[in-house]
N, C-alpha and C positions, 0 to 999 in steps of 0.2 A: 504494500500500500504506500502510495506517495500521500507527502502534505504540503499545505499550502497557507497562505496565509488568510484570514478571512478577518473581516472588521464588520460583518452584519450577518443574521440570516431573519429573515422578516417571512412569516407565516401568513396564510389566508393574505395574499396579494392579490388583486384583482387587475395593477394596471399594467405587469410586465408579459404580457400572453395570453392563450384562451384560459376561462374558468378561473377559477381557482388555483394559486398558484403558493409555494413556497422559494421565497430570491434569495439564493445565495449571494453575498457581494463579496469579490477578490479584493484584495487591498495590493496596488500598485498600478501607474498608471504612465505611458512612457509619453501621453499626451499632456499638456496643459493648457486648458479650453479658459480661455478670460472669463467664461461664463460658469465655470464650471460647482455646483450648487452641491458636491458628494464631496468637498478636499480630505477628507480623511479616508479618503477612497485613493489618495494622488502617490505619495509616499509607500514603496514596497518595504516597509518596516514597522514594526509597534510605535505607537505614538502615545505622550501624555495628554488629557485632553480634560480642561476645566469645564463640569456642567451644573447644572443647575436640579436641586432635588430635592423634594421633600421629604424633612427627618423629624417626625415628631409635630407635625402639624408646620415647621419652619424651613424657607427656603434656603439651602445652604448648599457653598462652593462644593464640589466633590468630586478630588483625582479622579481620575480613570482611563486604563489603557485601551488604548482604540488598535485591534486587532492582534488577531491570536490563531497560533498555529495550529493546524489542526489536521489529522487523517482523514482519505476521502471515504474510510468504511466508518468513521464516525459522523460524516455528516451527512454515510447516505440511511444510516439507520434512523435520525431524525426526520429524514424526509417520508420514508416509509409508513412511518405512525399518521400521515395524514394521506395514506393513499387514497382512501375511501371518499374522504373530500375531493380528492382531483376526478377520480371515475364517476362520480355524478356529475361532477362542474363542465367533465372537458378541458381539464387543469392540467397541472402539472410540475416541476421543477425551472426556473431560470435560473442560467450563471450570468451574474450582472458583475459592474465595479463600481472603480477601478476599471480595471482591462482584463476582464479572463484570460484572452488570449496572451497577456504576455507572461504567464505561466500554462504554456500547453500540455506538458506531461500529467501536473496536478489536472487541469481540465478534461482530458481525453479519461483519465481514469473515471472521475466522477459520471460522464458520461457514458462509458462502457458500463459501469456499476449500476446507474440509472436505470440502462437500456433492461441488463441483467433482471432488472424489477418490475420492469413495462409500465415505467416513469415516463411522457409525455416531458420532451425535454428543450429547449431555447437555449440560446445564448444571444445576449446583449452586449454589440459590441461594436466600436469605432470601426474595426476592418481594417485598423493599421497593425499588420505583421508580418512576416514571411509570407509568401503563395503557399509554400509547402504547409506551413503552419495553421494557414486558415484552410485550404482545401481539406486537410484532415479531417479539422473540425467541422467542416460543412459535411464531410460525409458522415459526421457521425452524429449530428444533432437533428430533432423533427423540427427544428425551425429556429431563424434567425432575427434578429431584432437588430439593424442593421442603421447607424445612427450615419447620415449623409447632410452635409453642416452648407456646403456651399461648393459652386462649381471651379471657383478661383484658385487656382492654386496661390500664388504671394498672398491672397489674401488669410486662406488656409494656414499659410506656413505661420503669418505674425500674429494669428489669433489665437492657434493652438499649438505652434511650437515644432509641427510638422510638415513633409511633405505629401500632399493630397495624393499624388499621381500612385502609390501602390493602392493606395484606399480604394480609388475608383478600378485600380486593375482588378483588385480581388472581388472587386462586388460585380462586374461583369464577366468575370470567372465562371460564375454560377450559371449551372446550366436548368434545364427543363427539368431534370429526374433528380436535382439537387433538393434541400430542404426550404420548407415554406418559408415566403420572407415579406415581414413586416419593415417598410423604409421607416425609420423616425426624423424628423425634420426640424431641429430647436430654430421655436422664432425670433431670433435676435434682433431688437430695436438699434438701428444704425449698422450691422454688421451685415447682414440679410432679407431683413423684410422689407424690400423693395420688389415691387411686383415683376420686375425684371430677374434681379435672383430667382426667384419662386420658376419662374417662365424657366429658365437655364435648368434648373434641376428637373424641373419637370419633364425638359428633354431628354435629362440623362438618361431619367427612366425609360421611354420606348426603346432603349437602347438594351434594357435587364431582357437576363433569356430565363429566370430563375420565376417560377411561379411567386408571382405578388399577389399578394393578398390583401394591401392596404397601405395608404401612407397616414401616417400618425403627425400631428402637427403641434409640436411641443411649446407653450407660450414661456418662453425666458420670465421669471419670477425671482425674488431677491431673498428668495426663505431661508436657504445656507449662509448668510455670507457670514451670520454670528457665529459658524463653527472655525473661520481661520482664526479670529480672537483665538479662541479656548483651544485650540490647537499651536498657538504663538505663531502662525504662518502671516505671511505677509497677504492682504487679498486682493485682488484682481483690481482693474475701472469697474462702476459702475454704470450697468445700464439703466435705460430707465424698462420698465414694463409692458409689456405690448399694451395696444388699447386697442383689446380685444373688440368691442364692441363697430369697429370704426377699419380694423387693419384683418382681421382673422377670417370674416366673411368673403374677402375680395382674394384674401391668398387660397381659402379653400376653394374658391371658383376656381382659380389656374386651375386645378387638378382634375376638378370634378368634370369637367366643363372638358379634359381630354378623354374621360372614360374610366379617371380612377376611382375607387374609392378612398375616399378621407375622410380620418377622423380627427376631433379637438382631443389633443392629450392620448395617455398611452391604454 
């Protein structure tokens, strides 16, 4: 058995797949997204992390170490115990992060292990890694959660620290009898929600040979940004919020409007 490091596992999940789900999150991350709302997901190491809790009726400071290593036969017998939840729901298991894929050994295990159980399984993930490393895991997961930020590359590289151009070779990788794939689309205020971006991804997409299933339109929100504090990391610019009301209606027409389905949020 391999281990891996893990900083979450969150039960009865609804938004990362069909049904019913339990998320594993990897802890390390070879990205760093300005926007990124998980930073104790960034970092492949234990981290100290100041929270907030109540003791005795009072709110008070409370160490705590954010992420912990762990066996993949330990974390697939935790998932097991809620099988019965995902075979009504249509559920299943996600590997989220962080970056699963930038621990693939730990991954595939979990995955074979999963399969071993007739776990309904996902992986959430950027799609920057090796070809050899993601085709793996494409062949071994029932579906993909496949997060696609913008068609720019320079603009790519300075928002998240990388280069787009493998991203998009592995996600046109995917063929017809590969695993089901959900695109996710974070809607960045000033970064990509111009209806012209939207238009540009949207063409990438006629281009997927991989059975789609849906694009997911993820509205940028400022909920994390109190964990780089309590983690002492430095945090990102501030965006402002989509205004969903006024911006999110006109971006979900791009898509709909070629034939896709989309949805708000995951």
């Amino acid at each position: 058995m391999t281990k891996g490091l893990i900083f979450d596992i969150r039960r009865y999940a609804v938004h990362d797949g069909p049904g019913i789900r339990t998320a594993v999150f990897f802890k390390g991350c070879p990205m760093r997204c300005a926007w990124c709302h998980n930073p104790e997901g960034i970092l492949p190491r234990p981290q100290q992390m100041t929270r907030e809790r109540m003791i005795n009726g009072r709110k008070k400071q409370v160490e705590e170490t954010v992420g912990e290593w762990m066996e993949s036969k330990e974390i697939i017998d935790l998932l097991i115990k809620d099988r019965v939840f995902y075979e009504e729901s249509g559920g299943g298991v996600t590997f989220t992060g962080g970056e699963p894929l930038a621990r693939p050994g730990f991954l595939m295990d979990l995955l074979k292990l999963s399969k071993k159980h007739g776990l309904h399984t996902a992986v959430d993930t950027s799609g920057y890694a090796p070809a050899d490393v993601f085709m793996q895991v494409a062949g071994h997961t029932d579906m993909l959660l496949f997060d696609l930020k913008t068609t720019d590359n320079a603009k790519h590289l300075s928002y998240t620290g990388v280069d787009e151009k493998i991203i998009l070779q592995n996600l046109l990788s995917l063929r017809e009898d590969g695993p089901e794939l959900i695109v996710r689309i974070p809607v960045i205020p000033g970064f990509n929600d111009q209806l012209s971006e939207m238009v540009s991804l949207r063409d990438m997409l006629f281009k997927i040979h991989a059975p789609l299933l849906r694009v997911d339109l993820l509205p940028y929100h400022k909920w994390g940004r109190h964990k780089y504090e309590a983690l002492q990391m430095k945090p990102p610019g501030e965006f402002q919020s989509v205004d969903e009301q006024m911006a999110l209606p006109e971006i979900m027409k791009v898509f709909s409007d070629a034939g896709f389905s989309v949805k708000k949020g995951g």
